[in-house]
VEXDREN-2710 file (C-alpha; in Angstrom, 1 decimal):
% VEXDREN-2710
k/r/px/py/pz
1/UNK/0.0/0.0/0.0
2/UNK/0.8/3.8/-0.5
3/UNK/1.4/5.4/2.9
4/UNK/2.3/9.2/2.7
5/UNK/2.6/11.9/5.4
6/UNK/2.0/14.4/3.2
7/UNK/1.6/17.4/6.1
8/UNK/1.8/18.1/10.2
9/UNK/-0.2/19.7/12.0
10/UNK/0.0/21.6/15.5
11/UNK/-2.4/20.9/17.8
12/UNK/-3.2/22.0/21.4
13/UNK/-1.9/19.7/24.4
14/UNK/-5.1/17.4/25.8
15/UNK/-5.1/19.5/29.1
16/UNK/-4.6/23.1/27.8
17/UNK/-0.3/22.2/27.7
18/UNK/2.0/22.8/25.2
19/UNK/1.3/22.3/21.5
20/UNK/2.5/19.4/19.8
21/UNK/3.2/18.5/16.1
22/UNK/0.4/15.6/14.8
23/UNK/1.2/13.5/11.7
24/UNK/-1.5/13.1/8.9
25/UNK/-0.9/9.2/7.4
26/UNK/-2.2/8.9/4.8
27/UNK/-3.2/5.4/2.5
28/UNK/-4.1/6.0/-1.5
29/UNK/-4.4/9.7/-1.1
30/UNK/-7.1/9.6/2.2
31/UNK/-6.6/10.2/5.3
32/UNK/-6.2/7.0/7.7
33/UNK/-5.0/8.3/11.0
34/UNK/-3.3/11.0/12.9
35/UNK/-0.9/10.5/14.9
36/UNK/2.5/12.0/17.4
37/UNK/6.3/11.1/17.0
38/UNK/5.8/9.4/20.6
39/UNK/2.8/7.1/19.3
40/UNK/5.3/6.1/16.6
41/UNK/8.3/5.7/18.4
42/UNK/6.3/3.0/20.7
43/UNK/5.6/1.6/17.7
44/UNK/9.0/1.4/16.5
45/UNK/9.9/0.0/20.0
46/UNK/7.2/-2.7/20.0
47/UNK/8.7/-4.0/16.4
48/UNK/12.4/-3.9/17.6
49/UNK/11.4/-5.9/20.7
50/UNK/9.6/-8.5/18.3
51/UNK/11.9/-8.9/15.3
52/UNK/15.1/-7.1/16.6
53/UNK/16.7/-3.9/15.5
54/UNK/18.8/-5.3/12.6
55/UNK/15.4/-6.0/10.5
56/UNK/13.9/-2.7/11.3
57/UNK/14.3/0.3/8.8
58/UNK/16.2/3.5/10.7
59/UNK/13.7/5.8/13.0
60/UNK/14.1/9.5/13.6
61/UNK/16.2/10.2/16.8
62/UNK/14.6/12.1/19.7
63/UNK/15.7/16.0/19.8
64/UNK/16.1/17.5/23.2
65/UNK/14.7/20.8/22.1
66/UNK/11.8/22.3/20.3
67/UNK/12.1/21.6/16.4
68/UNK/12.7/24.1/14.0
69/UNK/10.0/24.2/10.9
70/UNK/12.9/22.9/9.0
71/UNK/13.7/19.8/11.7
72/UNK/9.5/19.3/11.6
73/UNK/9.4/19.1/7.6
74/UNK/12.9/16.8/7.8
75/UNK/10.8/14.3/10.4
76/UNK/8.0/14.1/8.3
77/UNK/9.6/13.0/5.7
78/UNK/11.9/10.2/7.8
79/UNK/8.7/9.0/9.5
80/UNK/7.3/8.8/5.9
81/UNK/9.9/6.8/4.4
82/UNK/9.8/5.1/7.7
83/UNK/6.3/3.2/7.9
84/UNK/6.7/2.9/4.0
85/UNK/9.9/0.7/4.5
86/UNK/8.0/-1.2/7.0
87/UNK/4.5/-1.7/5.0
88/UNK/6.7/-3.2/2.7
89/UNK/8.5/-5.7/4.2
90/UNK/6.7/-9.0/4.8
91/UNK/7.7/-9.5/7.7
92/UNK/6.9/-6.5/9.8
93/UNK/3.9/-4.7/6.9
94/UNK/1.9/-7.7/7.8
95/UNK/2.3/-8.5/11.4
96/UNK/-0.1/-7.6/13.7
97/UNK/1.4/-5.4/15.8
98/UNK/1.5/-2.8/12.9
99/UNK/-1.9/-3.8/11.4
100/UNK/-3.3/-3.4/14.9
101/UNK/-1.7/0.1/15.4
102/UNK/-3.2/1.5/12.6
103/UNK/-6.3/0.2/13.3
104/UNK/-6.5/1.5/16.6
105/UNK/-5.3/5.2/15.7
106/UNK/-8.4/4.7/12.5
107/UNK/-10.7/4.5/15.0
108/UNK/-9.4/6.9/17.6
109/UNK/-8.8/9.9/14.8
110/UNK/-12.3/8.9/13.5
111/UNK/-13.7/9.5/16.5
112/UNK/-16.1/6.5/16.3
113/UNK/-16.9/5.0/19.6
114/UNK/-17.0/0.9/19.3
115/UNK/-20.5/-0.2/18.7
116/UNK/-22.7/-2.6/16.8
117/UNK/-23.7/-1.3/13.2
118/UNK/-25.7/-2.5/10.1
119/UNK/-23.2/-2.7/7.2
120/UNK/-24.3/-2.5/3.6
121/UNK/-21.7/-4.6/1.5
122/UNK/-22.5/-5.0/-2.2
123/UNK/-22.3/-7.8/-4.9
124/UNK/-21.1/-7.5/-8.0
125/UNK/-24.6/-7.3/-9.4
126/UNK/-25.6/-4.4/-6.8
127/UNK/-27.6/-7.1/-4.8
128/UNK/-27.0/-5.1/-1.2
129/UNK/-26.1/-7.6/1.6
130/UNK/-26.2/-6.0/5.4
131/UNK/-24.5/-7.7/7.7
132/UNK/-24.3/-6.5/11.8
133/UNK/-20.8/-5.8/12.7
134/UNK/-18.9/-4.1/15.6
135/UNK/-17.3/-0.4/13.9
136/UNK/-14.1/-1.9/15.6
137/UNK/-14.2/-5.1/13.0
138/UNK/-11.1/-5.5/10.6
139/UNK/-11.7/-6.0/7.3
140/UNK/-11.4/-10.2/7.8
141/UNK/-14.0/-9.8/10.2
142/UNK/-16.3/-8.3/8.0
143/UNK/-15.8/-10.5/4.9
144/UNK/-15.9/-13.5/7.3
145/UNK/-19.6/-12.2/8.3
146/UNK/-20.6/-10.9/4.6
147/UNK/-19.6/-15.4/3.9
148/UNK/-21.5/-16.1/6.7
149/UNK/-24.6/-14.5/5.6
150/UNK/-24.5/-16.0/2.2
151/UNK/-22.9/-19.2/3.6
152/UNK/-20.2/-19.4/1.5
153/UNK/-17.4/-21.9/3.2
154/UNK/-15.0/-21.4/5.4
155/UNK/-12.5/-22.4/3.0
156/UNK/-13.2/-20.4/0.2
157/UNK/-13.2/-17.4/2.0
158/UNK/-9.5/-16.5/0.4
159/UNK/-11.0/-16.6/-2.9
160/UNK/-12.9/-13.0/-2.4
161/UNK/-11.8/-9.5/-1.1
162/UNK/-13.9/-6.4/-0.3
163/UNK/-13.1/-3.6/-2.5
164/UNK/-13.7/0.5/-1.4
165/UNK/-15.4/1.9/-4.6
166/UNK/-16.7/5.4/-6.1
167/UNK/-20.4/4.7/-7.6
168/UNK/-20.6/6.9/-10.3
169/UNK/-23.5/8.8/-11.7
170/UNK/-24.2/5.7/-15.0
171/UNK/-23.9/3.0/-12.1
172/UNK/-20.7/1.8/-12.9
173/UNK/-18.2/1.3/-10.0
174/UNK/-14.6/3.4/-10.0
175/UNK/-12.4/1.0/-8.0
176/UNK/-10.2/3.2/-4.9
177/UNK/-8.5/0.2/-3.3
178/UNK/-9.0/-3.3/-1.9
179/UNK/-9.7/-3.1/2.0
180/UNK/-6.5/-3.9/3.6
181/UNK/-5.8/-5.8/7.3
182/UNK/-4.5/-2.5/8.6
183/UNK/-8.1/-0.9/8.4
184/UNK/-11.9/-0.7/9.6
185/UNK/-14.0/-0.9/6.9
186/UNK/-16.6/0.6/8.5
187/UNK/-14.8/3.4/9.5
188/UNK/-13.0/3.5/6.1
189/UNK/-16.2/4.3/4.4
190/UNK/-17.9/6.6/6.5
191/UNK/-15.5/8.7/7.3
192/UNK/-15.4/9.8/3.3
193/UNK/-19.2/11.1/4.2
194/UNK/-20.1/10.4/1.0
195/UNK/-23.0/8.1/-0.2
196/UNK/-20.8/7.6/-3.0
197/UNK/-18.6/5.1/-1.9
198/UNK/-19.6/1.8/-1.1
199/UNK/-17.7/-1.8/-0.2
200/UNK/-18.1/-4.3/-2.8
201/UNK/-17.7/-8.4/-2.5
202/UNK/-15.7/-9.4/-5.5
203/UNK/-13.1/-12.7/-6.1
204/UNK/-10.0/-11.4/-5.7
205/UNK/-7.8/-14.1/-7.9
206/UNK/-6.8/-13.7/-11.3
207/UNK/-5.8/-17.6/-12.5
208/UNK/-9.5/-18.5/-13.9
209/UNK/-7.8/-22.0/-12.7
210/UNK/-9.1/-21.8/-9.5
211/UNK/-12.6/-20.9/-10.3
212/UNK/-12.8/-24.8/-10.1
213/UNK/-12.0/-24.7/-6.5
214/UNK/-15.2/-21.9/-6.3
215/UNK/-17.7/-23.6/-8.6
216/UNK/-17.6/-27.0/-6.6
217/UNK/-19.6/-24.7/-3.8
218/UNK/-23.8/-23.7/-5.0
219/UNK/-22.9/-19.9/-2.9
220/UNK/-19.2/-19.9/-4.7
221/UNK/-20.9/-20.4/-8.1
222/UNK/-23.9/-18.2/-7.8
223/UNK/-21.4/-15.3/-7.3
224/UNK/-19.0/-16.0/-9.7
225/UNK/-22.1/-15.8/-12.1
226/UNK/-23.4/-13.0/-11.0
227/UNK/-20.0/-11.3/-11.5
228/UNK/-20.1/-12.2/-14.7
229/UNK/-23.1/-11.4/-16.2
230/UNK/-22.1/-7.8/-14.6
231/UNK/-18.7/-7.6/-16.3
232/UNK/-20.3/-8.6/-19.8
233/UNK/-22.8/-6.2/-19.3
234/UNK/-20.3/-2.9/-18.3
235/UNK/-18.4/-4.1/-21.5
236/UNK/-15.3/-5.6/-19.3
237/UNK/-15.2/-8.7/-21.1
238/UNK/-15.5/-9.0/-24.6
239/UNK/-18.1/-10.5/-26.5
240/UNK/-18.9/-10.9/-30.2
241/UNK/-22.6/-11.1/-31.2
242/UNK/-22.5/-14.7/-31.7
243/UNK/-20.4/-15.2/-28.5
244/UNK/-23.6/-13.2/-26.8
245/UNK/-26.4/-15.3/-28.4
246/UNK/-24.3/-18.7/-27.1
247/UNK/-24.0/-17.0/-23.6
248/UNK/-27.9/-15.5/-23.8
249/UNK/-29.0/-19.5/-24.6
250/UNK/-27.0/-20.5/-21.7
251/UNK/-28.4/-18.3/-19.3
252/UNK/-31.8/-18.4/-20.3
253/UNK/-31.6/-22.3/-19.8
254/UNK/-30.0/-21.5/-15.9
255/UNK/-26.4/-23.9/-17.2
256/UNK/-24.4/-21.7/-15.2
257/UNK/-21.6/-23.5/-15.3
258/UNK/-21.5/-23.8/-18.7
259/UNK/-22.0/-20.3/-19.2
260/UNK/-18.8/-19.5/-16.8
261/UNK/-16.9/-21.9/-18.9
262/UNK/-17.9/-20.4/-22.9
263/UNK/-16.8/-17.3/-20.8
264/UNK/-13.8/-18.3/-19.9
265/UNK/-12.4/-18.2/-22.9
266/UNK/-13.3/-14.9/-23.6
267/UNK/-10.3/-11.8/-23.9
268/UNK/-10.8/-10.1/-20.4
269/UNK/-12.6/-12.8/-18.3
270/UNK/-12.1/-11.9/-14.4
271/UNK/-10.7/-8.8/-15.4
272/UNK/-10.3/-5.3/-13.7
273/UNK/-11.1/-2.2/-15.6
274/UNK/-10.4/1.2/-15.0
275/UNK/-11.6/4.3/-15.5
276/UNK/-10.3/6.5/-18.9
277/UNK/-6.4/7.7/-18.2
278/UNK/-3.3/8.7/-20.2
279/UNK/-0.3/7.0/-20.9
280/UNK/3.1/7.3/-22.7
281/UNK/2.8/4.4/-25.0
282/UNK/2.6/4.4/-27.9
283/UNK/3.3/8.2/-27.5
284/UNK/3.6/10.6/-25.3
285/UNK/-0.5/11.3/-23.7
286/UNK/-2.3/8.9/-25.5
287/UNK/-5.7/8.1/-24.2
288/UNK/-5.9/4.6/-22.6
289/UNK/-8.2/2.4/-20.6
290/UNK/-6.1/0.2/-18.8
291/UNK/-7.4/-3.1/-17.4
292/UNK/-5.8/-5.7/-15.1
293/UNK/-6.1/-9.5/-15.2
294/UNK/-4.4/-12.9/-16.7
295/UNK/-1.3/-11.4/-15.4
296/UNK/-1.6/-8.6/-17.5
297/UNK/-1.9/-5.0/-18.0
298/UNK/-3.7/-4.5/-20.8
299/UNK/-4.3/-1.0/-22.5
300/UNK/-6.8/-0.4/-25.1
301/UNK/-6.3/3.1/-27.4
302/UNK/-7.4/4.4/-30.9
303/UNK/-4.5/5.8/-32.8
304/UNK/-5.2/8.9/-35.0
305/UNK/-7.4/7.3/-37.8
306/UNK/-7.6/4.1/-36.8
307/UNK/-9.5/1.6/-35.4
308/UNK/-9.3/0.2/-31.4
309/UNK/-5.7/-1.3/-30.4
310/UNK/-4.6/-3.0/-27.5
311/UNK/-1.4/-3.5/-26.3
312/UNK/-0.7/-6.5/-23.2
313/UNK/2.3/-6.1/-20.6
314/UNK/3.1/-9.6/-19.3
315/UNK/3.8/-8.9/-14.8
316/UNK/6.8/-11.5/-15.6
317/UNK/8.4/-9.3/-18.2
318/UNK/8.3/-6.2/-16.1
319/UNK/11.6/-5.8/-13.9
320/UNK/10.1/-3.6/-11.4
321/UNK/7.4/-0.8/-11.5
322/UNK/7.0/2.2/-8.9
323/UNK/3.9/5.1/-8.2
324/UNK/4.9/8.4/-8.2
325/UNK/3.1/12.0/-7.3
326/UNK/3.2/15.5/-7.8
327/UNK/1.0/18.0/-6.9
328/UNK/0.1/21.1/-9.8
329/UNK/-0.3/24.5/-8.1
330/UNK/-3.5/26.0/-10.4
331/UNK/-3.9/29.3/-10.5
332/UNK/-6.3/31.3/-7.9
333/UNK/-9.5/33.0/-8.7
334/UNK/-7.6/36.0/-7.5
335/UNK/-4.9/35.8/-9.8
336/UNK/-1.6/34.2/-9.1
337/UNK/-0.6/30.4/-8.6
338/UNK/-1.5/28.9/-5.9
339/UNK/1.4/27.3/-3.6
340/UNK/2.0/25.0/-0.7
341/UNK/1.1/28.1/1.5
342/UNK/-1.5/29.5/-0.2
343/UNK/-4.6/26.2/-0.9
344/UNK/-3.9/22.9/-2.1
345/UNK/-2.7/21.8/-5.5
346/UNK/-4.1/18.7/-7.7
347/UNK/-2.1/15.4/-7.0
348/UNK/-1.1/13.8/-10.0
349/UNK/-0.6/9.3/-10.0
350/UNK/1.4/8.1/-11.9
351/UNK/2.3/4.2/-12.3
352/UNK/5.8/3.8/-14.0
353/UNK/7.1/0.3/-15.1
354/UNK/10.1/-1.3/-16.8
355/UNK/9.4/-3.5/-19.3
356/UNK/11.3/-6.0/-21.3
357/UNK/10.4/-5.3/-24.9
358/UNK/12.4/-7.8/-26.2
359/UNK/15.9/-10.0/-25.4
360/UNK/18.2/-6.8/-24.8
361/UNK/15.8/-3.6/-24.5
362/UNK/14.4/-2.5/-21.2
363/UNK/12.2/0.4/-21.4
364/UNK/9.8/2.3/-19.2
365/UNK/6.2/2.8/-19.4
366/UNK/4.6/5.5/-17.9
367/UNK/0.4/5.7/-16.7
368/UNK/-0.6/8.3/-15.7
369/UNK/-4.2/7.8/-13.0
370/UNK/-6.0/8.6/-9.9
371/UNK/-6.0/4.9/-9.6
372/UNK/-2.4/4.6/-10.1
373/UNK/-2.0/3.0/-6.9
374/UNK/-5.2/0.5/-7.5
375/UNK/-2.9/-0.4/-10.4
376/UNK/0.1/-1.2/-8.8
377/UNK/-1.8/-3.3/-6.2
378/UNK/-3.0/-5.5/-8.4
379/UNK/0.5/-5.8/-9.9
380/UNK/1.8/-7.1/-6.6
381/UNK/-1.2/-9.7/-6.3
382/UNK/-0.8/-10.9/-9.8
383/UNK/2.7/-11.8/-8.8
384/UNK/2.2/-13.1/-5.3
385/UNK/-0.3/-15.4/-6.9
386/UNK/2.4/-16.3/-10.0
387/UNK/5.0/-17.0/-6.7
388/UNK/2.4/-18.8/-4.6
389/UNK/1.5/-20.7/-7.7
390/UNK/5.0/-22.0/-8.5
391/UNK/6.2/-23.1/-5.8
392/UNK/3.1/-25.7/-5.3
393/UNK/1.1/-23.3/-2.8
394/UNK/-2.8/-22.9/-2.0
395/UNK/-4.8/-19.8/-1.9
396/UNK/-7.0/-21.6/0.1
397/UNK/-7.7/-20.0/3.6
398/UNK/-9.1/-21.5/6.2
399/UNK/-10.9/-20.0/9.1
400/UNK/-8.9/-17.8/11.0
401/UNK/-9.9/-18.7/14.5
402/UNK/-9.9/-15.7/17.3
403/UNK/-8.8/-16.0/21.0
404/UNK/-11.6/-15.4/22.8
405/UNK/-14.0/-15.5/21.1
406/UNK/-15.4/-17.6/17.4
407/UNK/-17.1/-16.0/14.4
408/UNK/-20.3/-14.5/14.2
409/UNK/-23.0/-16.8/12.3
410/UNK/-26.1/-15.2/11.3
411/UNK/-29.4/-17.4/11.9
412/UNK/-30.6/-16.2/8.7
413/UNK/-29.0/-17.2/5.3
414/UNK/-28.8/-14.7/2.6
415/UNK/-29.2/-16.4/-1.1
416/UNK/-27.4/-14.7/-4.1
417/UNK/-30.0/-13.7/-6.8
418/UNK/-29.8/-14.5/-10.3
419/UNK/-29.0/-11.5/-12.3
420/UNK/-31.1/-10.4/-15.3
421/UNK/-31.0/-12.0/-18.8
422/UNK/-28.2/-10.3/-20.7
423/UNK/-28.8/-7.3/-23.0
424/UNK/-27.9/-6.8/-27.2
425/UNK/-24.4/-6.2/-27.0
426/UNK/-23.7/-2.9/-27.4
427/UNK/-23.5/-2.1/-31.3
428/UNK/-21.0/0.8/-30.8
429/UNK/-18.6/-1.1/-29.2
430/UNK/-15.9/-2.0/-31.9
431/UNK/-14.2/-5.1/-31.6
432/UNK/-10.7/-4.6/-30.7
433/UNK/-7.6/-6.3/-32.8
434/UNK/-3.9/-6.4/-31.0
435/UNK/-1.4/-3.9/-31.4
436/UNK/1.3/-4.9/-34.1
437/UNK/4.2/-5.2/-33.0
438/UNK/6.2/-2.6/-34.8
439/UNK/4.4/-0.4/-31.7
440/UNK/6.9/-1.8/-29.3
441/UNK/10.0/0.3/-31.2
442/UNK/8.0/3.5/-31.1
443/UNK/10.1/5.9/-28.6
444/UNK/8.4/6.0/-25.4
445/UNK/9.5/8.8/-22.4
446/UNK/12.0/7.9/-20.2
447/UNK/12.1/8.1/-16.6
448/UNK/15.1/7.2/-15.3
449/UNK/16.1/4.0/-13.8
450/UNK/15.6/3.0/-9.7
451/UNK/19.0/3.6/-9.1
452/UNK/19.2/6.9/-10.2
453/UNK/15.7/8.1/-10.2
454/UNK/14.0/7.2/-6.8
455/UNK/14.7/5.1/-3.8
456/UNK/14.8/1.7/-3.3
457/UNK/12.0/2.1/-0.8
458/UNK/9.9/3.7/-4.3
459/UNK/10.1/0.9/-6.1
460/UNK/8.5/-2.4/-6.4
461/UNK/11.1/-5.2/-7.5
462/UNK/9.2/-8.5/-9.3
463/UNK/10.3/-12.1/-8.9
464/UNK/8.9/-13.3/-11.3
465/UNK/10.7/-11.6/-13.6
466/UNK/13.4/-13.6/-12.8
467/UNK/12.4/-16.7/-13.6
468/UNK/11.6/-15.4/-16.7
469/UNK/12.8/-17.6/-19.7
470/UNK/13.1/-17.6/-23.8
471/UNK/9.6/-19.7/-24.1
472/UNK/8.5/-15.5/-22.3
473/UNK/9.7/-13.9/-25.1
END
């Protein structure tokens, strides 16, 4: 995840004391939490006590006296580097002394006293589940009681995720992030005070492989439909009309697994897509819709005077990949340009990666996104699951069980509803042909390499890619 401390703030002692500087952490942009240097620094201390000093990344020394705005600005940006060194090691970013600490500073910053609350978590198909959670519940609580109240198994609880996403005015979702361990999702939703936002149920694997494993279950099945028959009718997957009629016939006679398999072989099954964005390839700001999936990034564009392209990045033939911001000062109603001490400027994603285009060239590509960082987390699972997958691993999960106490079971099942017959495909969406290769030579803008460029902390190295072979190319 994308952890920033982008500003301080001084606040008031608790009893009317001295003023002391708080921390904004933020995750993707929004605020999480706000914290002190001391709340860190017991952090810190709880993590050196538990995995020893050598594995932990440096922490800002103590200062006897009062900081200077120049010492303030300097610890910001060590305690920034600081929890994102630690988010990314496996080790200490998933161990529950820091998942717990965030959590717990959520709440507190939040304001939001620990109680029971009705929880509105959505399908795929906008079929609204509400499940009673405490506000305190991390987000494996609250997908073990969304499986609960559809009875979906204990052990194919690992196959699904709940996502944070933007419903936008035609229906359609805008994917933020995936609802990590270090959050409430309760919490994380409200505290946007927007109806806007929602928390959707949706598989979170990419090998269609293991939709076996999910189809064996009635719940598993029904959902993976229903997913489907949403993602052919947003125009996610790709259909041609008589692919449509075979699919329509399908459905209409209720062979849903039959329909999941034709699907299957169809370009951008189990796919994510995001919204409209800009990239560098072929050229510099060419209009792009990027989607994720297969172990893929795919990006679809029309070329001056030509027809819809597509363009596929293979996760094993990209070295590493890194996001980057900047923030645009726009000029003031009054006149001027507006600067860091006079309003806020627009913060500008980008997702950079370097790509083998062929035996000898490296090159980067640059996307430029609000959901730059959505993008680059799905990178990383696509690749966990490549790594879990080859060395003979499961993404099974079983129950987690809780000292003291079990899981929450509702007395009341909740069924998943078949979703409506599929519509006439959409006779202004053009069938889309890959992009020749000739493309691949076209000059793209350079960014620098890690070394030189940004910090080893910025950038995202890829195992796979090292296993890659010639059968890759």
């Amino acid at each position: 995840m994308h952890f920033s401390i982008p500003e301080t703030e001084s606040r008031s002692g608790d009893s009317g004391g001295s003023a002391y500087v708080a921390y904004n952490i933020h995750v993707n942009g929004v605020l999480h939490c706000r914290v002190r240097y001391s709340q860190l620094l017991g952090l810190h201390e709880q993590l050196r006590k538990e995995y020893g000093a050598n594995v932990l990344p440096a922490f800002p020394p103590k200062k006897l006296f009062s900081l200077t705005p120049a010492e303030v600005e300097q610890r910001r940006e060590q305690l920034e580097k600081y929890m994102q060194a630690v988010r990314q090691d496996p080790l200490l970013g998933s161990s529950e002394t820091f998942n717990s600490f965030l959590r717990r500073a959520q709440q507190e910053t939040q304001q939001v006293p620990t109680e029971e609350v009705s929880l509105e978590v959505l399908l795929s198909n906008g079929q609204k589940v509400l499940v009673n959670v405490l506000t305190s519940d991390q987000t494996e609580d609250v997908l073990e009681a969304v499986a609960a109240k559809l009875d979906l198994p204990d052990d194919l609880i690992g196959y699904f995720s709940l996502f944070l996403v933007r419903e936008k005015e035609d229906g359609t979702f805008s994917f933020v992030r995936k609802l990590q361990e270090f959050e409430l999702p309760y919490v994380s939703v409200t505290s946007l005070r927007s109806q806007e936002y929602k928390i959707v149920l949706r598989k979170s694997y990419w090998d269609s492989a293991y939709d076996d494993d999910v189809m064996e279950n009635r719940v598993g099945l029904n959902l993976l439909y229903a997913q489907t028959v949403s993602d052919i009718e947003r125009g996610w997957i790709l259909v041609t009309k008589e692919q449509h009629r075979q699919l329509k016939s399908l459905q209409e006679k209720v062979s849903k697994k039959e329909f999941l398999r034709l699907a299957q072989t169809l370009r951008h099954y189990g796919y994510l897509r995001f919204d409209a964005c800009v990239a560098d390839f072929p050229e510099k700001d060419c209009p792009v819709v990027v989607s994720a999936g297969n172990s893929e990034l795919s990006l679809q564009l029309r070329l001056p005077g030509q027809q819809l392209r597509e363009g596929s990045f293979r996760v094993t033939r990209m070295r590493c990949w890194r996001v980057t911001s900047s923030v645009s000062w726009v000029p003031l109603p009054s006149g001027g340009t507006s600067s860091p001490g006079r309003g806020r400027g627009e913060v500008r994603l980008e997702l950079a990666f370097e790509y083998l285009m062929s035996k000898d060239r490296l090159q980067w590509v640059t996307i430029t996104s609000p959901q730059a960082i959505m993008m680059s987390i799905c990178l990383q699972s696509m690749v966990d699951e490549l790594m879990v997958k080859k060395s003979g691993g499961s993404i099974r999960k079983m129950l987690r069980r809780r000292v003291g106490g079990t899981l929450r079971r509702s007395d009341s099942q909740q069924a998943v509803k078949s979703p409506p017959l599929l519509e006439s495909p959409d006779a202004s969406r053009e069938s889309t042909v890959k992009l020749s290769s000739k493309l691949s030579a076209v000059s793209l803008r350079g960014i620098g390499s890690p070394s030189t460029d940004a910090s080893a902390s910025d950038v995202h190295g890829n195992f796979a890619f090292e296993g890659i072979g010639d059968e890759d190319l």
